[in-house]
Backbone as JSON Lines, residues from 0, in Angstrom:
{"i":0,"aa":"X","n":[-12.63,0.08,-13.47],"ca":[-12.74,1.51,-13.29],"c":[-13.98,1.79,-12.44]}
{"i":1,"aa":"X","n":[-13.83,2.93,-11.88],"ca":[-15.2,3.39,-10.69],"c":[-15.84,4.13,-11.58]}
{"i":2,"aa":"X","n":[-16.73,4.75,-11.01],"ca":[-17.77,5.93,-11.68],"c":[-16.81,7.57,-11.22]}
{"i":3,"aa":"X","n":[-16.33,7.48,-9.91],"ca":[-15.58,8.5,-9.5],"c":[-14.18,8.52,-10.59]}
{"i":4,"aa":"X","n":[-13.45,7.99,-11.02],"ca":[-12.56,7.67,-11.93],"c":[-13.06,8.77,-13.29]}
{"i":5,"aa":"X","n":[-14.06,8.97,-13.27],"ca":[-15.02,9.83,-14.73],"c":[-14.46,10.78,-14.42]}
{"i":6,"aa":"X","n":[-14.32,11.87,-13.33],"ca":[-13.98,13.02,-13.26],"c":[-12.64,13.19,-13.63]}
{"i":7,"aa":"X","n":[-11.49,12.28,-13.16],"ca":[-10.7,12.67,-13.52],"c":[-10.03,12.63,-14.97]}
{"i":8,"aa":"X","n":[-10.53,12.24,-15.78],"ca":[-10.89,12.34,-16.87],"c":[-10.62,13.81,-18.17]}
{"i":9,"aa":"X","n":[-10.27,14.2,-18.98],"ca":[-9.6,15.65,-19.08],"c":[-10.8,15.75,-19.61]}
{"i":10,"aa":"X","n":[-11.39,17.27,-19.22],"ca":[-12.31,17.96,-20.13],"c":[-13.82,17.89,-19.68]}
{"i":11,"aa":"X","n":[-14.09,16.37,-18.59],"ca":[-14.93,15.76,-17.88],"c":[-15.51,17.12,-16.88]}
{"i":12,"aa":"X","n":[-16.27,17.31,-16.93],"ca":[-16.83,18.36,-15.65],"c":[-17.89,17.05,-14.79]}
{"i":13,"aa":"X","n":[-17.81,18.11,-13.63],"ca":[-18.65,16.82,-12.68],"c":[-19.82,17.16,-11.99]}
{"i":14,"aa":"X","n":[-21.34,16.8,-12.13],"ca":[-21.95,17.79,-12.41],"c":[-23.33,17.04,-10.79]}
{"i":15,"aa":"X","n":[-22.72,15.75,-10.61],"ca":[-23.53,15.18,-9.67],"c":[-22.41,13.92,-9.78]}
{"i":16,"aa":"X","n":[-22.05,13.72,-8.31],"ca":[-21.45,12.44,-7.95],"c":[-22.26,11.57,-6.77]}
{"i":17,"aa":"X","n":[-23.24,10.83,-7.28],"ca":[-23.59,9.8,-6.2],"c":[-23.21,8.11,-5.63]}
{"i":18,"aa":"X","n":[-22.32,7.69,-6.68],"ca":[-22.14,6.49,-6.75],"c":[-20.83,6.42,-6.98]}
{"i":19,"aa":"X","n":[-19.62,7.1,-6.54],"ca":[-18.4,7.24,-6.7],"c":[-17.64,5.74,-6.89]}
{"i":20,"aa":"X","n":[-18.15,4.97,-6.07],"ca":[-17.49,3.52,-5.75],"c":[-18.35,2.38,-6.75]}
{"i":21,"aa":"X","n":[-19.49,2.75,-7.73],"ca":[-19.84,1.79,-8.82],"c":[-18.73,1.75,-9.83]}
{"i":22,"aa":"X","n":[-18.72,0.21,-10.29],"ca":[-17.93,-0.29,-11.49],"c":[-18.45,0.3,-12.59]}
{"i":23,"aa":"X","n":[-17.58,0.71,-13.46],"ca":[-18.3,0.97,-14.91],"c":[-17.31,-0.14,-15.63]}
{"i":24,"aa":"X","n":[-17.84,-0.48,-16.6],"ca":[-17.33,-1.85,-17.53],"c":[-17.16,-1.76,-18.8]}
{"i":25,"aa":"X","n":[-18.21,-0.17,-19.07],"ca":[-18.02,-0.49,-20.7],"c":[-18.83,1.1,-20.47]}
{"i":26,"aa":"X","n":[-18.44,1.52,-22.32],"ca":[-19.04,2.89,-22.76],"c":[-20.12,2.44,-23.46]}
{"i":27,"aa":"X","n":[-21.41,3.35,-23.94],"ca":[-22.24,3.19,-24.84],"c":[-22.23,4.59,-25.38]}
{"i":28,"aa":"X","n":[-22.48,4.71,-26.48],"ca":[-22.52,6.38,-26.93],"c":[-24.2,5.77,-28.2]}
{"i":29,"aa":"X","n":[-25.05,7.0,-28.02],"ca":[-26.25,6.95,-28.19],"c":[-27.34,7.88,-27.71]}
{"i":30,"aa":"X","n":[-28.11,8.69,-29.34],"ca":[-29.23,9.22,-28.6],"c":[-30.45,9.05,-28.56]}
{"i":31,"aa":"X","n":[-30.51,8.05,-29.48],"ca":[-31.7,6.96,-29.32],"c":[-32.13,6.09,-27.92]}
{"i":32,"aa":"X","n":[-33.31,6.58,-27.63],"ca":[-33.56,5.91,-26.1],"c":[-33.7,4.95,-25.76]}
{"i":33,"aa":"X","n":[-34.65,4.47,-26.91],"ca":[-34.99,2.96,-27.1],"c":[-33.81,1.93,-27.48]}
{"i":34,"aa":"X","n":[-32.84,2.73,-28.38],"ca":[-31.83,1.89,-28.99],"c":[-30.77,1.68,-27.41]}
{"i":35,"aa":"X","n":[-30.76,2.32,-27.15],"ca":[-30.25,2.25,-25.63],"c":[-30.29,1.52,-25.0]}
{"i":36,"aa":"X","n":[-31.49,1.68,-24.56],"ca":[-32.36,0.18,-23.55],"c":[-32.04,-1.1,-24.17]}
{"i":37,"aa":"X","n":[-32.29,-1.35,-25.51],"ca":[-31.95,-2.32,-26.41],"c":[-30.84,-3.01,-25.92]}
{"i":38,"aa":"X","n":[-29.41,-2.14,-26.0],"ca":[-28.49,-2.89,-26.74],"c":[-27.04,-2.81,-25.35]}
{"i":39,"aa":"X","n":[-27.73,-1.42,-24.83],"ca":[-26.6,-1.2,-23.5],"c":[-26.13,-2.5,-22.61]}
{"i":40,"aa":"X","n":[-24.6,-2.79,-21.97],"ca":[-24.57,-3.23,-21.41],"c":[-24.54,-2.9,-20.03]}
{"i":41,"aa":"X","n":[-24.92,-3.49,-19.15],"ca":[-24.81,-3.16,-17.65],"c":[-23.38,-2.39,-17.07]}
{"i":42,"aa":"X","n":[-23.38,-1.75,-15.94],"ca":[-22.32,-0.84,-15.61],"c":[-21.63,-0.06,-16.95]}
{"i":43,"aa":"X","n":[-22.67,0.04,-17.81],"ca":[-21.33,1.05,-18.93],"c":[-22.14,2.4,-18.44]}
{"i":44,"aa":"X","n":[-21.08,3.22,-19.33],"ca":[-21.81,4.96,-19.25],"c":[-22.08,5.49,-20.14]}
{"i":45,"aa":"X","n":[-23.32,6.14,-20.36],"ca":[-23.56,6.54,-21.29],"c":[-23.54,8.09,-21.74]}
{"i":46,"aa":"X","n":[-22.5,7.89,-22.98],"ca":[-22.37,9.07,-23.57],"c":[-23.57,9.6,-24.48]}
{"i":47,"aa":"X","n":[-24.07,10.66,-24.38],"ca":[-25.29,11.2,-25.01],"c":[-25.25,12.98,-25.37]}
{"i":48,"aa":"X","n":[-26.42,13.33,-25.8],"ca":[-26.74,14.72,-25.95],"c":[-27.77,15.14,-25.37]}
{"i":49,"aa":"X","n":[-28.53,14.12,-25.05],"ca":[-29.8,13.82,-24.67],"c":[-30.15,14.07,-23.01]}
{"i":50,"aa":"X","n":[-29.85,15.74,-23.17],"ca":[-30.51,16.25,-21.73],"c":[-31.74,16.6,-21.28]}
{"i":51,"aa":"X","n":[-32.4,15.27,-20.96],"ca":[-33.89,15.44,-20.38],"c":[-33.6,14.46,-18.93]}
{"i":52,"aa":"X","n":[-35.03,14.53,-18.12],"ca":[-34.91,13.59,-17.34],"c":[-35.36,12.25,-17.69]}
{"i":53,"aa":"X","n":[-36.0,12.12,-19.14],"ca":[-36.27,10.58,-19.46],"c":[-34.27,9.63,-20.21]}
{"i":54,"aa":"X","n":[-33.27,10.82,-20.16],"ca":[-32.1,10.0,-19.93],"c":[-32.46,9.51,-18.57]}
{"i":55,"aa":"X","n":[-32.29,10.23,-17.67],"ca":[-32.15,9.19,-16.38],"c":[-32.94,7.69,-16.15]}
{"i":56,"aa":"X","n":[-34.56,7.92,-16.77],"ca":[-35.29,6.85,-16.75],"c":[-34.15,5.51,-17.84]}
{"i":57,"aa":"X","n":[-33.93,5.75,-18.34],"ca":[-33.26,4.64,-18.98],"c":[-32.2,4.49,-18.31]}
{"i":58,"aa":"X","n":[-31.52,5.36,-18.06],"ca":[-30.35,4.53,-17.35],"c":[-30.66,4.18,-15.89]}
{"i":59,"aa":"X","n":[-31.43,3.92,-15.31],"ca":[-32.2,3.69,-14.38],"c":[-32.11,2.18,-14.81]}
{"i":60,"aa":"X","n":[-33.54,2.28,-15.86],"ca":[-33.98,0.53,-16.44],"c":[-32.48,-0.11,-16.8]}
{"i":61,"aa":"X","n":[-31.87,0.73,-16.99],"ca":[-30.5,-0.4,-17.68],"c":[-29.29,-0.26,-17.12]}
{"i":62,"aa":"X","n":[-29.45,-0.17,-15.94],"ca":[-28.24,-0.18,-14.93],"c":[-26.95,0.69,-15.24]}
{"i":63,"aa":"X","n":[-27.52,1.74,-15.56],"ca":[-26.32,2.51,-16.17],"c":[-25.75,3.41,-14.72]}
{"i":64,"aa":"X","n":[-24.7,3.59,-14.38],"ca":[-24.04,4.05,-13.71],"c":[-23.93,5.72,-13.21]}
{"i":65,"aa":"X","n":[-23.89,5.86,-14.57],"ca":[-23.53,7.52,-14.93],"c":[-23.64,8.2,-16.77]}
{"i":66,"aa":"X","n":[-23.87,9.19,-16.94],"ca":[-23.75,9.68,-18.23],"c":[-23.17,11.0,-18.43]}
{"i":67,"aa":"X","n":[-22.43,10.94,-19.58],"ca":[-22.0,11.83,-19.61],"c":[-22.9,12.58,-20.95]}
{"i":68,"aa":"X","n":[-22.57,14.19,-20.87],"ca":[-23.5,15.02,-21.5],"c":[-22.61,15.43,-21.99]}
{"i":69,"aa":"X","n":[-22.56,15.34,-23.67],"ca":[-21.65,16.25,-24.8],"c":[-21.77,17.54,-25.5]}
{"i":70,"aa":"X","n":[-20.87,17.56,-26.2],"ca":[-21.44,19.56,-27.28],"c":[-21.83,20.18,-26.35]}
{"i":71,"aa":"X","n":[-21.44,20.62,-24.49],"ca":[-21.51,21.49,-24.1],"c":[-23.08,21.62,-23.37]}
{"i":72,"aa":"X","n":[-23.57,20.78,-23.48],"ca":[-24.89,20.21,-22.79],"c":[-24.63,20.59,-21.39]}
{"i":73,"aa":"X","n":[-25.57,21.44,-21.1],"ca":[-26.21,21.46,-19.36],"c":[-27.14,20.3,-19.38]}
{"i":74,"aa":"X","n":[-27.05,20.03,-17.63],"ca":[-28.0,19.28,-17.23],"c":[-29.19,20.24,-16.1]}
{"i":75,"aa":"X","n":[-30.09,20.01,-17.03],"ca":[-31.54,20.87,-16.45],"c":[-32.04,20.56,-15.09]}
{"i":76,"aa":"X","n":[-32.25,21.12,-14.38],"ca":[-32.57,21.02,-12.87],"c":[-33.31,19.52,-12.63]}
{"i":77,"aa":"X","n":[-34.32,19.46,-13.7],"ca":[-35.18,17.88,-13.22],"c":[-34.22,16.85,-13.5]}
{"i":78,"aa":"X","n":[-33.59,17.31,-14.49],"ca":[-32.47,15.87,-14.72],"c":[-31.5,15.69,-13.82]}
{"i":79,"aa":"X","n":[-30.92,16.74,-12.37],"ca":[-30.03,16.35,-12.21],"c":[-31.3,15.49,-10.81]}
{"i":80,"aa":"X","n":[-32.24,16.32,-10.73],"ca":[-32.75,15.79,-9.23],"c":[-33.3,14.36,-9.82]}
{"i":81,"aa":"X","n":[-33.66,13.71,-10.71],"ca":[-34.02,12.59,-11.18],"c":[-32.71,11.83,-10.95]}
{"i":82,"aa":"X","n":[-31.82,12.22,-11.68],"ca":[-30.1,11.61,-11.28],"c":[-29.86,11.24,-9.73]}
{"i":83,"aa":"X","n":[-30.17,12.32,-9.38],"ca":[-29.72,12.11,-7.8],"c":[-30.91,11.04,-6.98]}
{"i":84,"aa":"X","n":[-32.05,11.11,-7.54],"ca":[-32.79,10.1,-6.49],"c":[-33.19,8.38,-7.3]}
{"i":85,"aa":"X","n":[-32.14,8.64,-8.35],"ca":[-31.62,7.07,-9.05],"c":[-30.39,6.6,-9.02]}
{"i":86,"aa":"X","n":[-29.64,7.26,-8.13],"ca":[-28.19,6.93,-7.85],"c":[-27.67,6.93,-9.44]}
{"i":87,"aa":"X","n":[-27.81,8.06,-10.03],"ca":[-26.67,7.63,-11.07],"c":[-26.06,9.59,-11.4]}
{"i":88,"aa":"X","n":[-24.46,9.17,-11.63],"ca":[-23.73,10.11,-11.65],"c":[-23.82,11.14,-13.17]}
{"i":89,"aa":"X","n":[-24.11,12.54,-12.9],"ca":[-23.72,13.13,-13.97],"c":[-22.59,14.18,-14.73]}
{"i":90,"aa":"X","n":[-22.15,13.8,-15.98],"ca":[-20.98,14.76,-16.44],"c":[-21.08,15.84,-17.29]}
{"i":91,"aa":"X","n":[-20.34,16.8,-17.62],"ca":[-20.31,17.36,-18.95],"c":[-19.27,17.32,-19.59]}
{"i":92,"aa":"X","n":[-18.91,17.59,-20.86],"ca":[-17.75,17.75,-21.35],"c":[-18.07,18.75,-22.5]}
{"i":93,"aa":"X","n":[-17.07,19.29,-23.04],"ca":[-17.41,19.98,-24.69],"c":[-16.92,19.29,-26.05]}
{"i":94,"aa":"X","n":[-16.46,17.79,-25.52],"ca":[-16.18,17.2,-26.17],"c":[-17.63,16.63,-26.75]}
{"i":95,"aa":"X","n":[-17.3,15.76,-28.27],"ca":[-18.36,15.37,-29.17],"c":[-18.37,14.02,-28.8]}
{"i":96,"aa":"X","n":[-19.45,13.27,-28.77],"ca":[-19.67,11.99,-28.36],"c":[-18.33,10.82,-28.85]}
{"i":97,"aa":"X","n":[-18.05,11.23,-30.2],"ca":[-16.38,10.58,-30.25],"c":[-15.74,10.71,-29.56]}
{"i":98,"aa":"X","n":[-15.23,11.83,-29.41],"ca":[-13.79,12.18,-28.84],"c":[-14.13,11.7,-27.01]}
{"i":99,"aa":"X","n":[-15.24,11.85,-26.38],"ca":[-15.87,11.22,-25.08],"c":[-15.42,10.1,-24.72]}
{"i":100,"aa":"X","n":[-16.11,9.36,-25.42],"ca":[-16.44,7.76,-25.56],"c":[-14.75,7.53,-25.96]}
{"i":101,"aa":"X","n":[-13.86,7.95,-26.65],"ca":[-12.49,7.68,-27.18],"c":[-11.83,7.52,-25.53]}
{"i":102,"aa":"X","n":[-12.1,8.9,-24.59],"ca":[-11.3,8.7,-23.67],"c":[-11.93,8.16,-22.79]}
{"i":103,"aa":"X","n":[-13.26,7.79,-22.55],"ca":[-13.62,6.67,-21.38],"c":[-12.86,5.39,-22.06]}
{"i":104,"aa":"X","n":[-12.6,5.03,-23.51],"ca":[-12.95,3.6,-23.8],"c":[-11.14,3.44,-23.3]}
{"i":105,"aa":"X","n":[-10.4,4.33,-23.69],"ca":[-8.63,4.19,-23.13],"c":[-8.85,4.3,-21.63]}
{"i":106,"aa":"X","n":[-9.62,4.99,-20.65],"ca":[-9.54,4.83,-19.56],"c":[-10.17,3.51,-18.58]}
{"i":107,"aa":"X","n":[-10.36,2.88,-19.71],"ca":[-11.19,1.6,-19.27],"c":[-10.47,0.53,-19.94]}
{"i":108,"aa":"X","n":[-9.15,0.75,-20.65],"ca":[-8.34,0.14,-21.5],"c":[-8.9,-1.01,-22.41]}
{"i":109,"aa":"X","n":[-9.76,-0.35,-23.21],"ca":[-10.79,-1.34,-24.18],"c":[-9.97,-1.34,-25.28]}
């Protein structure tokens, strides 16, 4: 699956696309930052709540692709310009980090 593949996605809003043509491989859902960095694997996306621009710093350090933002989460002006000058893509949905992570993990046929 691509990172562009996220949008089409039901419910997915698309909120910054810079890396349309990166692999994503796997989901992580998590709002622990540290636990993040920890345990994430490379090319997954991370589902969160956690709208600051120190999300981007981690998915930065941990090769994260893109994240998506749940419960209706905006992404705040520094977070998207941090996004955009780390190449990584951002979403929203009003979906809850379950129901998210449920349809990346079928669209990634896990």
């Amino acid at each position: 699956m691509k990172v562009k593949d996220l949008s089409t996605i039901e419910g997915f809003e698309t909120v910054l696309m810079k890396n349309e043509g990166a692999d994503v491989l796997d989901v992580y859902t998590g709002d622990l930052l540290s636990d993040v960095i920890g345990n994430v694997v490379d090319d997954s996306v991370l589902v969160t709540v956690q709208a600051h621009k120190n999300t981007i710093a981690v998915g930065s350090l941990a090769s994260i692709p893109a994240i998506v933002l749940c419960n209706g989460r905006s992404c705040p002006e520094d977070m998207v310009k941090a996004a955009s000058e780390n190449d990584i893509s951002l979403f929203t949905t009003e979906d809850n980090q379950f129901h998210a992570s449920l349809k990346i993990a079928k669209a990634l046929n896990l």
